[in-house]
C-alpha positions in Angstrom: 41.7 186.5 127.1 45.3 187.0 129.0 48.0 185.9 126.5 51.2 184.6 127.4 54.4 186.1 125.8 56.5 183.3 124.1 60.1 184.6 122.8 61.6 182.9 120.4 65.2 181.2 121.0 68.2 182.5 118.8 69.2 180.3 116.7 73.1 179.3 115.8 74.0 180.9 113.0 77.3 179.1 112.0 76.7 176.9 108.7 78.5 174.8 106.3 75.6 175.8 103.4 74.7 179.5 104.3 77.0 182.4 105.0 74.4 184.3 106.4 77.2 187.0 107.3 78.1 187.1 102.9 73.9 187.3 102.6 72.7 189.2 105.1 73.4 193.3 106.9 71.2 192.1 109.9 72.2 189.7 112.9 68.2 189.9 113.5 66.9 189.6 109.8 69.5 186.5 109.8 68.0 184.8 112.7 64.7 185.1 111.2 65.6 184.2 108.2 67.3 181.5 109.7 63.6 179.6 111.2 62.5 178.8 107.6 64.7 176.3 107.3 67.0 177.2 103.7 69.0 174.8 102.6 71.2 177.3 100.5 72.5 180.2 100.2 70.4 180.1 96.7 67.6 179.2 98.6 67.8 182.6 100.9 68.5 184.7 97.8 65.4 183.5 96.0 63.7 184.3 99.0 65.0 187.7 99.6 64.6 188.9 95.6 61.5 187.0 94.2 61.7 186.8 90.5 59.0 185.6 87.8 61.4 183.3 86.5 61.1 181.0 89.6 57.7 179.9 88.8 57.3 176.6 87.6 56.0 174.8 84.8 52.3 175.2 84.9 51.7 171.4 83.4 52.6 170.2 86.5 49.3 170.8 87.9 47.0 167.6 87.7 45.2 167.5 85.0 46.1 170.7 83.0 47.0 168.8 79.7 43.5 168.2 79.3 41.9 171.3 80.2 44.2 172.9 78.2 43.1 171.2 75.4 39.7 171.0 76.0 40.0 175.0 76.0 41.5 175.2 72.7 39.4 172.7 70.9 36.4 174.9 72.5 37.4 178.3 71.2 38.5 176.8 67.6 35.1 174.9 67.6 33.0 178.7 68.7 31.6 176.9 71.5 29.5 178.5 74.2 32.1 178.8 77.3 30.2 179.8 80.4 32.8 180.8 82.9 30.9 179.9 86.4 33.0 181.5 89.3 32.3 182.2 92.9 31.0 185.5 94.3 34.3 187.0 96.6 37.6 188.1 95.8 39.3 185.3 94.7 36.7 183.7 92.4 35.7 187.2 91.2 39.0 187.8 90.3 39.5 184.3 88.3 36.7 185.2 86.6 37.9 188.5 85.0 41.8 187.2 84.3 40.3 184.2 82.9 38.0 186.3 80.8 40.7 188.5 79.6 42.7 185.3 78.9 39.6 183.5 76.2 39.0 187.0 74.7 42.4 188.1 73.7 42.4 184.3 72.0 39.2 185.3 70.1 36.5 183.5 72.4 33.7 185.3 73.7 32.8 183.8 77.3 29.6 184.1 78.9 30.2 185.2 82.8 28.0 183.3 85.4 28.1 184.6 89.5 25.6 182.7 91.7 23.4 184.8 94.0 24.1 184.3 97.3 21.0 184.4 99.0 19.1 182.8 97.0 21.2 180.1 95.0 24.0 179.5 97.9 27.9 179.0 96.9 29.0 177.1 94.0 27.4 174.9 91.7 23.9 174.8 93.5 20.9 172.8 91.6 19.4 176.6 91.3 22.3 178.1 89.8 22.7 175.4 87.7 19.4 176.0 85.7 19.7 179.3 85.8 22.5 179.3 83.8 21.2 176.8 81.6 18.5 179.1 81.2 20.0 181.7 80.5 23.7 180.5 79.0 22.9 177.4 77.3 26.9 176.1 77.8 28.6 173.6 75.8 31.5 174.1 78.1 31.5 175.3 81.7 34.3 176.3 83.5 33.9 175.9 87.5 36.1 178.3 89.0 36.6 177.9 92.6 33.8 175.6 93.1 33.1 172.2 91.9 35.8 170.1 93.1 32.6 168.4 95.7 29.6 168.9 93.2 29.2 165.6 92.1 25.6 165.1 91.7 25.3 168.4 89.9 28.2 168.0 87.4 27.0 164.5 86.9 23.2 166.1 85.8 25.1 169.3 83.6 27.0 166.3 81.3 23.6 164.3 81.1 22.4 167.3 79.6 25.4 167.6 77.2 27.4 170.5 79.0 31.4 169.6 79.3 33.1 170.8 82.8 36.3 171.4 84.1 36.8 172.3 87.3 39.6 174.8 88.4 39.6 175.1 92.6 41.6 174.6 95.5 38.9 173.6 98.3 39.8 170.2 99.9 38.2 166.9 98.0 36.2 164.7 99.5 36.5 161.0 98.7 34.2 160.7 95.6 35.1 162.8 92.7 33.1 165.1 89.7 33.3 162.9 86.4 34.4 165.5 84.4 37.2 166.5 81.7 39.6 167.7 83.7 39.8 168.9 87.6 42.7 170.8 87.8 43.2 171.3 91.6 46.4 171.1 93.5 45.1 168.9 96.4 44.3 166.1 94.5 47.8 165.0 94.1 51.0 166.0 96.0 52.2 168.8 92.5 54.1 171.2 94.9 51.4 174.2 94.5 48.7 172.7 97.5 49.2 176.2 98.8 47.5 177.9 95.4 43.9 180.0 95.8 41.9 179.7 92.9 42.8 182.8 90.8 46.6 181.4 91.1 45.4 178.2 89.4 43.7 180.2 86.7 47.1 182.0 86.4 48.8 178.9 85.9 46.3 177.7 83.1 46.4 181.0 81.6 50.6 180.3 81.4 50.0 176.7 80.0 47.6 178.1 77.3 50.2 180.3 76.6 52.9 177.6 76.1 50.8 175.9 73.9 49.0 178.5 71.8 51.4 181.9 72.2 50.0 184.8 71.4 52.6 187.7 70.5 51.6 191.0 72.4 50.0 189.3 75.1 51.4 190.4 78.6 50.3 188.3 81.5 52.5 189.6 83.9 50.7 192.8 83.6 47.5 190.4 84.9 49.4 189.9 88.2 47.6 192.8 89.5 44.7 190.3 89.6 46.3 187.4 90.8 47.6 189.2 94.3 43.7 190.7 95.3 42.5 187.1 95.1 45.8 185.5 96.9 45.8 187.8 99.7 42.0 188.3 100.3 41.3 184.8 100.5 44.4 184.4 102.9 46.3 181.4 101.6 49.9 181.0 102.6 52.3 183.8 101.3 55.4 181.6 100.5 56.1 179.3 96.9 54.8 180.8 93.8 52.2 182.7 95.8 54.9 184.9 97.4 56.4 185.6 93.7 52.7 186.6 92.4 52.0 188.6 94.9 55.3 190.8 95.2 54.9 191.4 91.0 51.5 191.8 91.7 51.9 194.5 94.4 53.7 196.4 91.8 51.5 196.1 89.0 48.5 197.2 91.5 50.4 200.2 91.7 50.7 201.3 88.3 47.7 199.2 86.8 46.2 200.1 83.7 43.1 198.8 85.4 40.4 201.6 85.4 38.3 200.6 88.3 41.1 199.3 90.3 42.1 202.9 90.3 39.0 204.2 91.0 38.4 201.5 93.7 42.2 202.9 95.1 41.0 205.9 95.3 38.2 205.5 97.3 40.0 203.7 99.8 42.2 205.9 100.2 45.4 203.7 99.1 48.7 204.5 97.5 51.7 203.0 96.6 53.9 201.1 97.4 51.2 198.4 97.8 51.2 196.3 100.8 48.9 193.1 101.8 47.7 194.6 104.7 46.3 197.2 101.7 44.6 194.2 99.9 43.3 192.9 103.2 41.7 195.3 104.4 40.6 197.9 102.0 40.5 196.7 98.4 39.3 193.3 99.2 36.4 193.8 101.6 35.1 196.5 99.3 35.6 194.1 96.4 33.9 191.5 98.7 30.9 193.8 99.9 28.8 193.5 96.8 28.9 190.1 97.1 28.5 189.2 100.7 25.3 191.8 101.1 23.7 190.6 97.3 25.3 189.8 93.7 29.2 190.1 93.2 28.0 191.4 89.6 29.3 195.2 90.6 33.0 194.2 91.6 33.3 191.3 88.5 32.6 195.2 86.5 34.8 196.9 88.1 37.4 194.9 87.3 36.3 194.8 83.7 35.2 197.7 83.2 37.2 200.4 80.0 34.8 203.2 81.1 36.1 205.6 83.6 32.8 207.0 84.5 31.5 203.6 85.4 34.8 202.6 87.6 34.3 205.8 89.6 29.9 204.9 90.2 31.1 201.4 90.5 33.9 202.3 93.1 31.8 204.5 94.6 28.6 202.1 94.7 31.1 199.1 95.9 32.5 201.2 98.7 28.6 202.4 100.0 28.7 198.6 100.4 30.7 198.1 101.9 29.9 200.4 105.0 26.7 198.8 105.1 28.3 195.6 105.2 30.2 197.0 108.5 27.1 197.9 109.9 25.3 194.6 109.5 28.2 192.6 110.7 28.7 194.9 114.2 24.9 194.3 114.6 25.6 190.4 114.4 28.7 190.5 116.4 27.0 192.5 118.9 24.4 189.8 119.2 26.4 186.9 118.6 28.9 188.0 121.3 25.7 188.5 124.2 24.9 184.8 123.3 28.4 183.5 123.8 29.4 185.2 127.0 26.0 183.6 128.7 27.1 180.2 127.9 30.8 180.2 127.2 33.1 178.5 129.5 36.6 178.5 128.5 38.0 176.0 130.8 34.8 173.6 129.1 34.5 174.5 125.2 37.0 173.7 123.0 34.9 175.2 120.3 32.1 178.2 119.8 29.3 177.2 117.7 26.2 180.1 117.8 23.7 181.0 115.5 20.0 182.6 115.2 17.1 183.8 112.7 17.4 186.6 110.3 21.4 186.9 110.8 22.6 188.1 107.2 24.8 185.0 105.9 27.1 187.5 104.2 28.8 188.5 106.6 28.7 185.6 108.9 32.3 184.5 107.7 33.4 187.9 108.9 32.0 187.4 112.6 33.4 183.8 112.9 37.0 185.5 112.7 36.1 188.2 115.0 34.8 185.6 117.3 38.1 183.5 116.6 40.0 186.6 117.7 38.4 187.5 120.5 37.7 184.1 121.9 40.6 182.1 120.4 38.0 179.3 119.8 37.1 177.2 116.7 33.9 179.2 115.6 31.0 178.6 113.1 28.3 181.1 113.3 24.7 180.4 111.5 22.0 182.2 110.3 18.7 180.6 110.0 15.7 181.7 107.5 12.0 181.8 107.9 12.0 177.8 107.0 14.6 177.5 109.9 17.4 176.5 106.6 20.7 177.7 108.4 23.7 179.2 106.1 26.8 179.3 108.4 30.4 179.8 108.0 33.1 178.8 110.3 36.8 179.8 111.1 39.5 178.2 112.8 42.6 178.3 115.1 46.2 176.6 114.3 45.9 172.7 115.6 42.4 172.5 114.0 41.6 171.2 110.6 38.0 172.9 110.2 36.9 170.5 107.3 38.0 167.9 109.1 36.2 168.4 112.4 33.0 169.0 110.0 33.4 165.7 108.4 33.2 164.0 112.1 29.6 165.5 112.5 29.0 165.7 108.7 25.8 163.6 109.4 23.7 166.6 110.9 24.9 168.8 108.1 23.1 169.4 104.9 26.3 170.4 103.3 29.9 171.8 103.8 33.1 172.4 102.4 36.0 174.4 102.5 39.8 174.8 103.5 41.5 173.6 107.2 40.9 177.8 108.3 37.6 178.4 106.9 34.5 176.9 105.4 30.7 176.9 105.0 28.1 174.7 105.7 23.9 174.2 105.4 21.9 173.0 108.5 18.1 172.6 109.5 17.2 174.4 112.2 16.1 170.9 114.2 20.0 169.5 113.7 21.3 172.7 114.9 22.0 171.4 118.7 23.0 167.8 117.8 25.7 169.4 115.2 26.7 172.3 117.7 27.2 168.6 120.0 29.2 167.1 117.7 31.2 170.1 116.5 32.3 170.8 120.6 33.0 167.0 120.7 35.4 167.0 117.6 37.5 170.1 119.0 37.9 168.8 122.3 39.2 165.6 121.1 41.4 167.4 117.8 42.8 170.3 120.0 45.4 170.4 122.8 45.1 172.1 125.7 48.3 174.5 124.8 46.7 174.8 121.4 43.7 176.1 123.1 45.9 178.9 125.1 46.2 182.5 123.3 50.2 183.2 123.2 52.1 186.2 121.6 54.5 184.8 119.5 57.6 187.3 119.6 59.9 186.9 117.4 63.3 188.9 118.5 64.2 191.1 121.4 65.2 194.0 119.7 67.0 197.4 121.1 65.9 201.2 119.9 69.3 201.5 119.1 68.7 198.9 116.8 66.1 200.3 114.8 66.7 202.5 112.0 66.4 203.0 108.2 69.3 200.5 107.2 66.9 197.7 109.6 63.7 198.8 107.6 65.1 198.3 104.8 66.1 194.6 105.5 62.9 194.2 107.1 61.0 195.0 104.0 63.1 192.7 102.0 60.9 189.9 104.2 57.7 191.1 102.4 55.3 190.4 101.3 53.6 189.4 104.7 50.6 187.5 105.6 49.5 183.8 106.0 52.2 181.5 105.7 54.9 184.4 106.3 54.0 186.6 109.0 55.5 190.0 109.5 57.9 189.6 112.4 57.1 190.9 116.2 59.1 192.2 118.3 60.3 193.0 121.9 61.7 195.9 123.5 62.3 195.2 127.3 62.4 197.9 130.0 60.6 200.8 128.3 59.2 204.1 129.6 56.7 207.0 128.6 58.1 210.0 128.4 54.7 210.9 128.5 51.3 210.2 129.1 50.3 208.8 126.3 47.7 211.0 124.1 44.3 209.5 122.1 43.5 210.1 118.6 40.2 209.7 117.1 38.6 208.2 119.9 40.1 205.0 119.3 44.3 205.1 119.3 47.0 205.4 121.7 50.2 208.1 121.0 53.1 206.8 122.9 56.5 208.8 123.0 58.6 205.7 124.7 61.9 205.7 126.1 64.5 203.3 125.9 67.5 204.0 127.8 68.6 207.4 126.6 66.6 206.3 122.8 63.0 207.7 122.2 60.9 206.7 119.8 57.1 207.5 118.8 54.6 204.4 118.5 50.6 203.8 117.8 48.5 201.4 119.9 45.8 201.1 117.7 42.4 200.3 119.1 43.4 200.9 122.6 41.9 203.4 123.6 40.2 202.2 126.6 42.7 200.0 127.8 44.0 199.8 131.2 48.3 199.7 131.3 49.9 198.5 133.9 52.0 200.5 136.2 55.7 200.9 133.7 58.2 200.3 133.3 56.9 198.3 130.6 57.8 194.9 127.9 56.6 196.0 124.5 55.4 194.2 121.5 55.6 195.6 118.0 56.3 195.7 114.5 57.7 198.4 112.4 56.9 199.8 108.8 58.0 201.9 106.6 56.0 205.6 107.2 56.5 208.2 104.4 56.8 211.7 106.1 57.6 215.4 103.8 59.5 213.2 101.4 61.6 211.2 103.6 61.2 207.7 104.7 60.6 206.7 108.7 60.4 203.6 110.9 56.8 203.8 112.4 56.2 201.4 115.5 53.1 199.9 116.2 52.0 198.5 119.8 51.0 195.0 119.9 51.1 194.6 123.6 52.4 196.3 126.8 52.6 194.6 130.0 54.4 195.2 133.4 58.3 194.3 133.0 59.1 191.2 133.5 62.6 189.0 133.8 63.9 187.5 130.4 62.9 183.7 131.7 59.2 184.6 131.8 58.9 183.9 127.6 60.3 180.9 127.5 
């Protein structure tokens, strides 16, 4: 879809609170800066130089007292603690930081993942007894999951099991009776932004407070706490961006066995950035899960012995390119479906779905289909007894569990955040929910909302660009939900030359600027037509380590023919 290029304005720089000259070396960096709306030069700093000692008191999560203090009375009473977690990143790795937590206070936990395929997310009636079964808890610990299981929390404390629930999925409007749900959504706390292994941080800290335990080091757990922030894509800013920006460092020295390992394999090395999380640790950390049991990346994580990190890497990462097979196959067939029916001046939304489509990876297509469409998507695969598993994503305007709850009636069940969630439909409802679902987005979206734009975020010369930028630049990271890495735009630019390809797939640029060159990468682009230059550009930059010294790599968002200044507005 034909985006249209939106520049941002400058803003006025001249304030009574912030000296943004005294703060900042960069007219641009303070103009960005500038758009999140600091109240104080204090404000900017914390921003700038994230620091542990920001984070706030952990007992101001709802509910914490009491879960704290049904932990303790647990582990001093040798109860069975079953620690029930969900089966990607984010619960995986609450599981094992919560684990680490109860052992290193003498408690031996019992580890519980649901299977996918056959027991669905959460705290399912089948997972349920199989833990029973198999566990026999006195106290379960939900972990990312539970915060809409009320029938089945109801049946585990008629047959004497305690819960508390520790998740960050929106509530609905009845509740889990339960000792203690400590999620951030139930109350306005401040921390609404949290993923799940964040919350377990946070309890981790309050069990600290309460119980110390000399020698223990939970920063050095902040490895943990930034795979599960990143992957599940919650809003980099508050507490999360402190966690993740320690955590980035302690990823890069970990003591962590299989993290290693699992680095290795994928080919990453320090300094660690989100984009490294997103899209190499975590979806090889995900695969196991999403294609059978998340068993192999909870052991990973766990793991002391370094010849079962490296089978374990190397098993997780064979998963992971099967997982990329299956979900091409499906977007393949997916996409043929949508482009036979799909009118974008009609359908506010994208709801598709068939037999036999793997429900692993389904998430994975609805966000390829969100890109490529720039639709509300939910994409559902059905089994032999036409039970459909489906998972949707969203665009910005569009509250996703929201829109479900509209047309909740045709659904077996759903949950989720306002950008993604899952869902269980028959087979017969499928076309009166798909109905409903187009009928929710049409009335929840706007028409602008509903139009692809490039957000740019500065105009910015070559001669702008160098080492002293990058390094102001980087001062803005981590990026990612909630604080995305600037764009930018470099007006009346030329090849030097034609522009080479590389693996098939990229585009090689040497651009001119005036009497400025620079190299740049338009990745995935191989087949795309330009139009006649000179040529606008949109970019970002990085930082690209080359025989020892440090570079400013550019990378193509967008080219299109030149146009006048007025045309972004």
């Amino acid at each position: 879809m034909q985006h249209r290029w939106i520049l941002a304005p400058p803003e006025e720089l001249n304030s009574d609170a912030i000296s943004w000259s005294e703060i900042c070396g960069s007219e641009c960096i303070a103009r960005l800066l500038s758009r999140k709306g600091f109240h104080s030069a204090e404000e900017v700093e914390n921003f700038l130089r994230p620091r542990l000692s920001l984070l706030s008191d952990p007992f101001l999560l709802p509910q914490m007292h009491a879960a704290v203090s049904r932990i303790l009375a647990a582990l001093d009473r040798h109860e069975c603690i079953v620690l029930f977690g969900d089966y990607d990143v984010d619960g995986v790795t609450s599981l094992a930081l919560l684990d680490e937590m109860l052992r290193a206070y003498g408690g031996a936990p019992e580890l519980f993942l649901p299977l996918r395929m056959e027991e669905g997310y959460g705290l399912s009636r089948e997972s349920i007894e199989r833990c029973l079964e198999r566990n026999r808890p006195q106290l379960l610990i939900a972990v990312d999951c539970g915060t809409s299981s009320v029938n089945e929390i109801a049946e585990l404390k008629r047959r004497g099991v305690a819960v508390i629930v520790l998740d960050h999925h929106e509530p609905k409007s009845e509740l889990p009776d339960c000792v203690a749900i400590v999620n951030p959504k139930l109350t306005e706390c401040g921390f609404e932004y949290l993923s799940s292994v964040g919350i377990v941080f946070k309890l981790c800290h309050a069990l600290l407070k309460m119980r110390p335990l000399p020698g223990f080091d939970l920063k050095s757990k902040l490895d943990l706490v930034a795979l599960g922030t990143v992957a599940d894509i919650v809003p980099l800013h508050g507490e999360n961006r402190v966690m993740v920006q320690r955590g980035a460092l302690e990823i890069a020295r970990t003591r962590r066995i299989g993290l290693r390992k699992l680095m290795e394999v994928a080919g990453v090395r320090p300094p660690i950035l989100p984009d490294d999380i997103g899209y190499r640790l975590g979806p090889r950390l995900n695969a196991a899960g999403r294609l059978s049991t998340a068993e192999k990346s909870l052991q990973l994580l766990l793991t002391h012995d370094e010849s079962d990190a490296a089978v374990l890497a190397t098993e997780l990462d064979q998963q992971n390119r099967e997982r990329q097979e299956v979900e091409a196959q499906i977007f393949l067939a997916a996409t043929e479906k949508i482009d036979g029916e799909f009118d974008p001046a009609r359908d506010a939304a994208i709801v598709t779905g068939a037999r036999g489509w793997h429900p692993g990876v389904l998430g994975i297509v609805a966000s390829r289909i969100v890109r490529k469409y720039h639709r509300p998507a939910i994409v559902i695969g059905f089994d032999e007894n036409g039970i459909g598993k489906g998972s949707g994503r969203s665009i910005e305007g569009l509250n996703l569990v929201g829109a479900l709850m509209r047309c909740s009636g045709f659904l077996e069940k759903f949950g989720g955040h306002e950008m993604a969630a899952g869902l269980a439909v028959r087979e017969e409802n499928f076309d009166v929910f798909a109905q409903g679902f187009y009928n929710a987005a049409r009335e929840l979206l706007s028409d602008e909302a509903l139009q692809p734009c490039l957000k740019l975020d500065h105009e910015l010369a070559f001669t702008e660009i160098d080492v002293e930028f990058l390094r102001w630049h980087e001062m803005l990271q981590p990026f990612g939900n909630g604080n995305p890495q600037p764009v930018f735009l470099a007006r009346e630019v030329e090849p030097i030359v034609p522009p080479r390809v590389m693996n098939e797939k990229h585009l090689l640029f040497r651009l001119r600027q005036g009497d400025r060159h620079r190299r740049a990468v338009y990745f995935n682009c191989a087949v795309s037509e330009l139009p006649p230059a000179p040529w606008d550009v949109a970019f970002r930059i990085r930082a690209d380590e080359y025989g020892g010294e440090t570079l400013v790599a550019m990378h193509v968002e967008a080219v299109r023919a030149a146009e006048s200044a007025a045309c972004e507005r």
